[in-house]
DRENFI-365895 format. One line per field, with one value per residue: residue number from 1; x, z, y of N, C-alpha, C in turn. Coordinates in steps of 0.001 Angstrom, whole numbers. Example, Ala and Ser with C-alpha at 12.3 -4.5 7.8 and 13.67 -1.06 7.14 Angstrom:
<recs>
num <- [1; 2]
nc1 <- [13190; 12850]
nc3 <- [7800; 7080]
nc2 <- [-5690; -2250]
cac1 <- [12300; 13670]
cac3 <- [7800; 7140]
cac2 <- [-4500; -1060]
cc1 <- [13200; 12900]
cc3 <- [7800; 7870]
cc2 <- [-3300; 30]
</recs>
This chain:
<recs>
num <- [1; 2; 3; 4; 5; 6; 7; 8; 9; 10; 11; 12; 13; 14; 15; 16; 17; 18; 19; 20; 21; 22; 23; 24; 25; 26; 27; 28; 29; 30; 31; 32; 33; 34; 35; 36; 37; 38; 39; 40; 41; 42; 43; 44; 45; 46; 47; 48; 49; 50; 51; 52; 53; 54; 55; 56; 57; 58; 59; 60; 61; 62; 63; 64; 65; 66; 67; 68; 69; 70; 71; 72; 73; 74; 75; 76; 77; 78; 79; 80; 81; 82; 83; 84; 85; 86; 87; 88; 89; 90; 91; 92; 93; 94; 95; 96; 97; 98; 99; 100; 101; 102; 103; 104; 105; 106; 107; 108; 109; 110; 111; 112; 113; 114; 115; 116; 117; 118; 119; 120; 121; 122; 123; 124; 125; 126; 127; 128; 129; 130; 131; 132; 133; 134; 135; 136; 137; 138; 139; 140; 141; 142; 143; 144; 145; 146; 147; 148; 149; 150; 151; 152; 153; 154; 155; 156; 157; 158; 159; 160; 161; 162; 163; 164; 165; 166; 167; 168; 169; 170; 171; 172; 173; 174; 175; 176; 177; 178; 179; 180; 181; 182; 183; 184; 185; 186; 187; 188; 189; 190; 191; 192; 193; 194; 195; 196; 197; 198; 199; 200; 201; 202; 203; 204; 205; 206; 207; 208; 209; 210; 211; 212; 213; 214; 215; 216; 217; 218; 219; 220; 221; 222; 223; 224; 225; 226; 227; 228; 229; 230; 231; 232; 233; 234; 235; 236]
nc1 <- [839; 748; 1257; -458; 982; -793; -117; 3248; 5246; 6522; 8396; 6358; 4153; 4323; 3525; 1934; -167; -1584; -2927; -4095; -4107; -6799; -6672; -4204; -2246; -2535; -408; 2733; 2697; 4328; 7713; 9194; 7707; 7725; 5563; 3438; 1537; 2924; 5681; 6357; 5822; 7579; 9910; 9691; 9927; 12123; 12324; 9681; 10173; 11647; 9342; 8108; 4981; 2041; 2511; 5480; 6397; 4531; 5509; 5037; 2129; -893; -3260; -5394; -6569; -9022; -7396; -8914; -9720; -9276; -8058; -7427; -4761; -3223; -22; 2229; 5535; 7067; 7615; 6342; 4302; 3242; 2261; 496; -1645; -2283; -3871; -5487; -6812; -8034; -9287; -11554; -10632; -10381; -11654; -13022; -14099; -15897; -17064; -19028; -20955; -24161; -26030; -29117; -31644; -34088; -36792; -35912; -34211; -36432; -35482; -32640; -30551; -28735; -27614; -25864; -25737; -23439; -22025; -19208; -18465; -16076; -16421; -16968; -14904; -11873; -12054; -12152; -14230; -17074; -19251; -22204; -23474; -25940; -27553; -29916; -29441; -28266; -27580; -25429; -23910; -23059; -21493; -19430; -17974; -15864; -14592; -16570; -17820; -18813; -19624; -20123; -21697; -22210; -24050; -25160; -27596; -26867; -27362; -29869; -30555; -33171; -34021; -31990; -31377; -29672; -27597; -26046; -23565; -22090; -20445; -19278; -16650; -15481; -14526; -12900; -14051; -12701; -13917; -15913; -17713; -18623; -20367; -21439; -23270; -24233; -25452; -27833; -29126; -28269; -25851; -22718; -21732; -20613; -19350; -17308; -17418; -20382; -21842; -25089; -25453; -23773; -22375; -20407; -17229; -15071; -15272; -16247; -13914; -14644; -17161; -16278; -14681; -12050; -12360; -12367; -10369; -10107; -9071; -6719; -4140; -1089; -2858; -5631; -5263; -7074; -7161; -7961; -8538; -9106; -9896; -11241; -12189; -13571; -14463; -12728]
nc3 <- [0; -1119; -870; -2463; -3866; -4083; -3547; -3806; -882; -1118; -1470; -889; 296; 2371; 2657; 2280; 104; 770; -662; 1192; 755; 1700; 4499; 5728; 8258; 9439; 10600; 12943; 15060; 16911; 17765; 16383; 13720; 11002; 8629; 7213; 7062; 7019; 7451; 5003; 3561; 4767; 3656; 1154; 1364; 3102; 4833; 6657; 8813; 10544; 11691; 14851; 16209; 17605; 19082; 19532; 17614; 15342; 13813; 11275; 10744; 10717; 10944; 10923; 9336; 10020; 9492; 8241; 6171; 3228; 1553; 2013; 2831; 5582; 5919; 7036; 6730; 7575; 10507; 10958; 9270; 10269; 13082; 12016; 10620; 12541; 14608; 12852; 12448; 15314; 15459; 14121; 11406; 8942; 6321; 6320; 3698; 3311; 1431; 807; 114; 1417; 3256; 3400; 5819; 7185; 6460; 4459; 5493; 5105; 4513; 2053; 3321; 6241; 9762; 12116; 15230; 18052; 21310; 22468; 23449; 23874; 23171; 23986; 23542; 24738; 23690; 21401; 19286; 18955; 20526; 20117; 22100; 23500; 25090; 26321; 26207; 29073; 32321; 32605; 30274; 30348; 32342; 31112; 29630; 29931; 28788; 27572; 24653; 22170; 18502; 15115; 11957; 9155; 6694; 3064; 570; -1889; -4077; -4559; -4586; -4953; -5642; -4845; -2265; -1177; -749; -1980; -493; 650; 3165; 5795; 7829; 11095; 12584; 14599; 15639; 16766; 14180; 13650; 11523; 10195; 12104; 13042; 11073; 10502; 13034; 12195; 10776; 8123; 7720; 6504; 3725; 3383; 5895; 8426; 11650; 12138; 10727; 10505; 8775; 7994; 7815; 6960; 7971; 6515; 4759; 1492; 461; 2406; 1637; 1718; 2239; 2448; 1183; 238; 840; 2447; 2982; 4214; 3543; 2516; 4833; 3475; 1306; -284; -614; -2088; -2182; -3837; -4191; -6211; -7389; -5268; -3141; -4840]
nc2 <- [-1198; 2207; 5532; 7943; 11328; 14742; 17201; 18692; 19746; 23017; 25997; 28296; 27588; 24779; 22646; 18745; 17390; 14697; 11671; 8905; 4916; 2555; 428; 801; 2248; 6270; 7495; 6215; 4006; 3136; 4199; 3246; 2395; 1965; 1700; 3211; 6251; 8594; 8352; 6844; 9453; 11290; 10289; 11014; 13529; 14882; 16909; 16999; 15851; 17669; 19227; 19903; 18456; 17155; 15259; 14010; 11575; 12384; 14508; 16529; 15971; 16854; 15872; 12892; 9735; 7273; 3863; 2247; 3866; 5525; 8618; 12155; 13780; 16475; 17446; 19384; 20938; 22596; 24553; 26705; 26536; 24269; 25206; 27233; 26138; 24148; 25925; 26887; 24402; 24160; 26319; 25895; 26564; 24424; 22611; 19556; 16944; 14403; 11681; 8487; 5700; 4532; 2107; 2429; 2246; 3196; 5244; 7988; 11417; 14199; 16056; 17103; 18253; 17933; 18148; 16606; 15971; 15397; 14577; 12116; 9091; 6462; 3095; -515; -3584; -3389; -291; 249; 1051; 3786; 5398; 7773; 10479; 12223; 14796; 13714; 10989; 7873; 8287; 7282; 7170; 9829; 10169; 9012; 10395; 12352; 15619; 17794; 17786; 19324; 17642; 17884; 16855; 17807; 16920; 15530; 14836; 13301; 11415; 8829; 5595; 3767; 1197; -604; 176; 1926; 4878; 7764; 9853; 13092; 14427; 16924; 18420; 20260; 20084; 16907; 13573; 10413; 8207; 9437; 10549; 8013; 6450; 9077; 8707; 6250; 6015; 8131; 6570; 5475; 3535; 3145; 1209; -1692; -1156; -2498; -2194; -108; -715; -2669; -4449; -5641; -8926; -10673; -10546; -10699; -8756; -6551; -3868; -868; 1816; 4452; 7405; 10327; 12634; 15398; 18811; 21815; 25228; 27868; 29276; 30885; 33504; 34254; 33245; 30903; 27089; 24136; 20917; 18027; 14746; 13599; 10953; 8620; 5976; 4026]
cac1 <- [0; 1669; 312; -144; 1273; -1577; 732; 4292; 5603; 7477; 8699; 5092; 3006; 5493; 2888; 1921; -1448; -1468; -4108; -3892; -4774; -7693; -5652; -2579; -2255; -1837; 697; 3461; 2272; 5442; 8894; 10212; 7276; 7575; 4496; 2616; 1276; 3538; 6836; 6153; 5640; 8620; 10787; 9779; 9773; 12530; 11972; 8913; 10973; 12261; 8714; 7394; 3857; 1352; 3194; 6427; 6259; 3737; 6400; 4206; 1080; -1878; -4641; -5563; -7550; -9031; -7274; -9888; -10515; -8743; -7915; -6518; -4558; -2167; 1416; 3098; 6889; 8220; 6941; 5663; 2972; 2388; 1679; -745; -2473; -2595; -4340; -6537; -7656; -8407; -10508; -12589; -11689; -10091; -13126; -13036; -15314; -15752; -17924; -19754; -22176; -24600; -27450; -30628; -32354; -35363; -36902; -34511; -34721; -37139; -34014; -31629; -29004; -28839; -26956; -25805; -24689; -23647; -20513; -19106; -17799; -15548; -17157; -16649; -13742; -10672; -12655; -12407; -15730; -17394; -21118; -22886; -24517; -26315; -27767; -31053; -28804; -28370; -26557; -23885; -23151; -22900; -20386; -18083; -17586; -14799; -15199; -18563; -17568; -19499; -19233; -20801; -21137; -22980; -24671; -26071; -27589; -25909; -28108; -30525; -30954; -33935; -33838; -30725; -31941; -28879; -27825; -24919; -23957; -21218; -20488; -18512; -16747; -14494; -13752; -13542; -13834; -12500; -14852; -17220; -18483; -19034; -20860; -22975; -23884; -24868; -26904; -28924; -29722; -27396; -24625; -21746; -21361; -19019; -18300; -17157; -18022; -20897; -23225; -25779; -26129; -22579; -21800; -18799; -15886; -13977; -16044; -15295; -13635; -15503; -17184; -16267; -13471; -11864; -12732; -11417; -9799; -10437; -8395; -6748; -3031; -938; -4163; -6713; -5515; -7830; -6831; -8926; -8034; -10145; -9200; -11595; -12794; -14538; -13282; -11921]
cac3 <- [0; -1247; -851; -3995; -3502; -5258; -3893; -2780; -432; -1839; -217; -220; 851; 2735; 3128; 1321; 505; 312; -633; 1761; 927; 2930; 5470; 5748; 9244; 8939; 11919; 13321; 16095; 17867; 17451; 14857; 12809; 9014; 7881; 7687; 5605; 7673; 7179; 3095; 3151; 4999; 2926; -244; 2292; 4890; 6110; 7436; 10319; 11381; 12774; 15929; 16063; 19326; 19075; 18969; 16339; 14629; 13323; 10281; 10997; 11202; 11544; 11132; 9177; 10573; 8914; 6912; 5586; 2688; 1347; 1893; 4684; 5473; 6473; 7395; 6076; 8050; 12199; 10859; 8283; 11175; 13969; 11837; 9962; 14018; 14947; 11844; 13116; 16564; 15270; 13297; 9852; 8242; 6344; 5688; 3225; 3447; 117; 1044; -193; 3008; 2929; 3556; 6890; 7998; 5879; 4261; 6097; 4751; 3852; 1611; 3557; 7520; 10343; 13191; 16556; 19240; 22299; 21918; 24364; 23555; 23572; 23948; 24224; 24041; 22969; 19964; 19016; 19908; 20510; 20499; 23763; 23894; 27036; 26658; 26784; 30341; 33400; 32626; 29093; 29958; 33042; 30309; 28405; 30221; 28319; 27204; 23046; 20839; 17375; 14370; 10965; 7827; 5487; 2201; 70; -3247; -4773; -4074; -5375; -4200; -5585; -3779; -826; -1157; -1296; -2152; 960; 1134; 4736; 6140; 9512; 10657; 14449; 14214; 17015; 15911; 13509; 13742; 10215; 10211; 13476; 12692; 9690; 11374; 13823; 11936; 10117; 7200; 8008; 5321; 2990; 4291; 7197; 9678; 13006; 12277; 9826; 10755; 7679; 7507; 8494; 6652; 8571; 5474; 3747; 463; 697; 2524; 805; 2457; 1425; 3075; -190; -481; 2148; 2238; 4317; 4095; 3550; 4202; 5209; 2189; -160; -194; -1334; -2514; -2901; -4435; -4705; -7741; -7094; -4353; -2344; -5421]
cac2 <- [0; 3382; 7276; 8857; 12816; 15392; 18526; 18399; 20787; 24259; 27642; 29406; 26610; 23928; 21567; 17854; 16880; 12800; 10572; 7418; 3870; 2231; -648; 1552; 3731; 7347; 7748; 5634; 3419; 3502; 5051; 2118; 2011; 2587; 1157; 4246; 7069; 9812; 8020; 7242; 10974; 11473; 9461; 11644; 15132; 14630; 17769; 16942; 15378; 18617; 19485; 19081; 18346; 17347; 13630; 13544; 10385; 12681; 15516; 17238; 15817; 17376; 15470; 11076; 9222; 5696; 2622; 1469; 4756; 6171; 9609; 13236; 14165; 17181; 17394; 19897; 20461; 23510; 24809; 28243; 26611; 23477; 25954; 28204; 25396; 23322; 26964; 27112; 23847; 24789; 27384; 24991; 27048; 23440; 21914; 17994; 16405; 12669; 10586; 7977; 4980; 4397; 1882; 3221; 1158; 3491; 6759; 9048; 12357; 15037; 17357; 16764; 18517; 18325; 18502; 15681; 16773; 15157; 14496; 10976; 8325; 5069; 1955; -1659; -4062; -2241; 880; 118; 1896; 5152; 5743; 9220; 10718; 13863; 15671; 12881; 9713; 7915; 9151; 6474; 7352; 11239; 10349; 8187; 11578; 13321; 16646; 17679; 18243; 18863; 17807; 17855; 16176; 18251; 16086; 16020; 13299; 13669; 10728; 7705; 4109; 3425; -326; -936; 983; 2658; 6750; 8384; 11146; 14336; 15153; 17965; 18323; 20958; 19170; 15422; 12589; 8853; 7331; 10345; 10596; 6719; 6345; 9559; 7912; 4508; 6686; 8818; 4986; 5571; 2759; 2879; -11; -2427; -854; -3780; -2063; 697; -1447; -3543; -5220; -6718; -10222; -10966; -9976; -10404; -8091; -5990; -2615; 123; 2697; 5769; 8065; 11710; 13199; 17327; 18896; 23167; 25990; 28892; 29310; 31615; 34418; 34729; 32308; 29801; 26381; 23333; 19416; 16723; 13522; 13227; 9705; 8128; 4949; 3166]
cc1 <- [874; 482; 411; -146; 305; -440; 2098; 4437; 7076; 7533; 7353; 4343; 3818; 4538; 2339; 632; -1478; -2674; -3378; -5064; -5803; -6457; -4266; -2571; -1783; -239; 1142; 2887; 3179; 6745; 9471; 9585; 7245; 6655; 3523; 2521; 2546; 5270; 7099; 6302; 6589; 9579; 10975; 10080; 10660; 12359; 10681; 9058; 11178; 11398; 8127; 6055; 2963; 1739; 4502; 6834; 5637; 4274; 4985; 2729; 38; -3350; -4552; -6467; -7661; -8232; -7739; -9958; -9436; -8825; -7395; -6267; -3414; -1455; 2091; 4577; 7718; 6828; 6219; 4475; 2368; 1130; 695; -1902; -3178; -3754; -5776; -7201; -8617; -9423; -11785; -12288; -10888; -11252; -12844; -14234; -15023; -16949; -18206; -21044; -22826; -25579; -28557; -31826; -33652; -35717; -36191; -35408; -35315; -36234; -32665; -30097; -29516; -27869; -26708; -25302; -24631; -21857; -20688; -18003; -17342; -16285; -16463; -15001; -12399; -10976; -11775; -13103; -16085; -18877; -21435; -23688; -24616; -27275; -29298; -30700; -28241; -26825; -25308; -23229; -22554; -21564; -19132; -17294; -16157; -15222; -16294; -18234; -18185; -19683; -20911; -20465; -22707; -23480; -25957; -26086; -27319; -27436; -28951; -31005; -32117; -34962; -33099; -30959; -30872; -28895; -26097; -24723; -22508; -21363; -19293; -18325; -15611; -13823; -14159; -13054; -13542; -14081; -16088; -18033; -19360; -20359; -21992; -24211; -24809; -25922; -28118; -29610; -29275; -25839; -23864; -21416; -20431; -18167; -18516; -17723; -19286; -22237; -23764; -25838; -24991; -22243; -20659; -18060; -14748; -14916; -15226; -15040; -14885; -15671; -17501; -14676; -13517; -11611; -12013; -11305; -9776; -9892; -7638; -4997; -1871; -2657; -4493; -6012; -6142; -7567; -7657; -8323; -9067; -9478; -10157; -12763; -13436; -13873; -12816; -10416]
cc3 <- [0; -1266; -2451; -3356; -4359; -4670; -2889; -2386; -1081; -1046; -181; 271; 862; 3252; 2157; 1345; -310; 81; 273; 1611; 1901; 3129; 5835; 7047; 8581; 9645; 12237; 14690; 17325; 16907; 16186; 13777; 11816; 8123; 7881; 6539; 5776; 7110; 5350; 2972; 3375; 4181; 1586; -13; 3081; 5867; 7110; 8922; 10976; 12007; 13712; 15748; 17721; 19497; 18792; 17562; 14968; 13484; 12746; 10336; 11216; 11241; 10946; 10039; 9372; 9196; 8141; 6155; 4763; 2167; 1884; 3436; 4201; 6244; 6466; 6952; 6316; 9767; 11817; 10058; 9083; 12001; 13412; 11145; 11369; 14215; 14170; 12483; 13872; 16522; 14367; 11503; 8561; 7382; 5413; 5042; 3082; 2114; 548; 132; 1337; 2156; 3656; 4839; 7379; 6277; 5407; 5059; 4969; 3846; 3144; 1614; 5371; 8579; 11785; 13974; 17855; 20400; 21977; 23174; 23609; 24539; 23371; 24356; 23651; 23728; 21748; 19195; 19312; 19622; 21035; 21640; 23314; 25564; 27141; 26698; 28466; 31357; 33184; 31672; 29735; 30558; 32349; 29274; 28684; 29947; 26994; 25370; 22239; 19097; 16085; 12726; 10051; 6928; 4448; 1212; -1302; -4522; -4371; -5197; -4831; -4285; -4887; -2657; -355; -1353; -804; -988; 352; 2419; 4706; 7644; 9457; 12521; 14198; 15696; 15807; 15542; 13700; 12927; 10330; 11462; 13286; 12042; 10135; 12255; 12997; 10457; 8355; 7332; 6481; 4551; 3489; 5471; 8518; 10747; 13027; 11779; 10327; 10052; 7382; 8283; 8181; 6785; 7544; 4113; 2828; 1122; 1117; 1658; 1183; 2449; 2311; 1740; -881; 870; 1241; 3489; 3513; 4250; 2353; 3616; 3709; 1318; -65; -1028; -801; -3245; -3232; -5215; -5918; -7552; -5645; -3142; -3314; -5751]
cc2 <- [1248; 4458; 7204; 10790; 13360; 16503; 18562; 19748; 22131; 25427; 28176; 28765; 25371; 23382; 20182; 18022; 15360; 12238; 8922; 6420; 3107; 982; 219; 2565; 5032; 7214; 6463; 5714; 3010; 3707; 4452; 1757; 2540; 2322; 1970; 5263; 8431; 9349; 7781; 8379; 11162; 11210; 10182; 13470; 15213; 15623; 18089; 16433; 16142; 19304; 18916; 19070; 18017; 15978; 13818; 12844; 11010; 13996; 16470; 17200; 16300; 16974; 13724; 11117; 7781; 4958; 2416; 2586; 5452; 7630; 10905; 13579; 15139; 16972; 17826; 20351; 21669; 24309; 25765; 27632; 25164; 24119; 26714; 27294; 24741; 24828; 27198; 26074; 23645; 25008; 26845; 25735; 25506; 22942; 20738; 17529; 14947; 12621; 9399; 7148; 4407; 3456; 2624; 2084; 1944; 5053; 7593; 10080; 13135; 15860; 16639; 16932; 18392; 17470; 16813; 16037; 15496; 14970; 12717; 10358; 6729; 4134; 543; -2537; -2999; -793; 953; 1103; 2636; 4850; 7195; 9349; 11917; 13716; 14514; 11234; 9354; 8974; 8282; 7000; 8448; 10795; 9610; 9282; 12394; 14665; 16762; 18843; 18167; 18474; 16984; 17775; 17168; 17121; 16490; 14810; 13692; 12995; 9528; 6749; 3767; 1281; -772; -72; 1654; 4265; 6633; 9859; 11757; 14726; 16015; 18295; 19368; 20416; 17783; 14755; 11443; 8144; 8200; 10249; 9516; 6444; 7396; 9086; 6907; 5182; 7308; 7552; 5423; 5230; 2722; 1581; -392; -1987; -1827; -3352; -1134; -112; -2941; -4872; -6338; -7663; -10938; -10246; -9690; -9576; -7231; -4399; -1212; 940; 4157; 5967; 9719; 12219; 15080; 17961; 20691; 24403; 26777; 29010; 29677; 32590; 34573; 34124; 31149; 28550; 25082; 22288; 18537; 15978; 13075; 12163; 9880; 7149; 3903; 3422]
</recs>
């Protein structure tokens, strides 16, 4: 599993933007690992080594995407365009779009664009998994929350199969929790094709490739130039 580079880093904008393979970590899982989307990058960037980031391991890094889940991620490649891009973050003005095939298990909603909110606590063995809580879930969930975050996933239904009880979705997040998108999705009863832990529908563990993708990545760098990636495709 290799990245493919859409923009290498140069003196006015010293940052990459990678497409990563689904199965492939972004980040190095400890100090010696090279099996990763950060170190590939490295390897073609070295100076992405020379920043620090909120991980050590994590140098350039600026943000994950789960394992299974392929597509665009940024990286950093000098402290002055980490620290203001980490900041842009912060401030929510980053904006991630994820692509998506969901099946369709209850009613589509009324609106063809709307909004999911909620704070999110790890679940199960290992926490592995996350599950959504808002302020009407029990007194146990709330107290598993630590801090009370709220986040939120945009959605919009692009298209619908309505033989295949399928729909095509665009979401948009500008603060993310692990496996947010996915998990919204599965909640508001729009589980992602093949997704092993969110979908109801899947029983083969060795199922085919998910179909959910970090699709165009949108921000601002340096002040008022606005720049815009799209990986084009989807999750093939």
């Amino acid at each position: 599993m290799t990245i493919k580079v859409l923009k290498a880093p140069d003196k006015i904008k010293p940052y990459a933007i990678i497409d990563k393979p689904a199965g492939l970590p972004s980040a190095p899982l400890s100090a010696d690992d090279k099996n990763n989307a950060l170190i590939q990058t490295a390897e073609l960037f070295p100076e992405i080594l020379n920043v620090n980031g909120k991980k050590e391991i994590e140098h350039g890094l600026l943000h994950r995407l789960d394992t299974a889940t392929s597509g665009l991620i940024i990286i950093a490649a000098s402290q002055e365009c980490y620290d203001y891009l980490q900041k842009e973050q912060e401030e929510e003005k980053i904006y991630k779009y994820y692509r998506a095939q969901c099946n369709v298990l209850n009613d589509l909603p009324e609106k063809k664009e709307f909004e999911i909110k909620s704070y999110f606590r790890p679940f199960g063995p290992g926490r592995k998994e996350v599950r959504p809580v808002t302020e009407e879930s029990g007194k146990a969930a709330l107290q598993k929350l630590g801090k009370k975050v709220l986040y939120t996933t945009c959605v919009k239904i692009l298209s619908i199969d309505k033989d295949k009880k399928t729909a095509e979705v665009e979401c948009r997040i500008t603060k993310g929790y692990r496996h947010q998108v996915r998990c919204h999705l599965a909640w508001s009863g729009l589980p992602v094709v093949n997704d092993l832990i969110y979908n109801p529908l899947v029983k083969n563990k060795s199922a085919e490739e998910m179909r959910f993708c970090a699709s165009k990545l949108e921000f601002e760098y340096p002040r008022g130039d606005l720049n815009s990636y799209d990986r084009k495709d989807t999750w093939t």
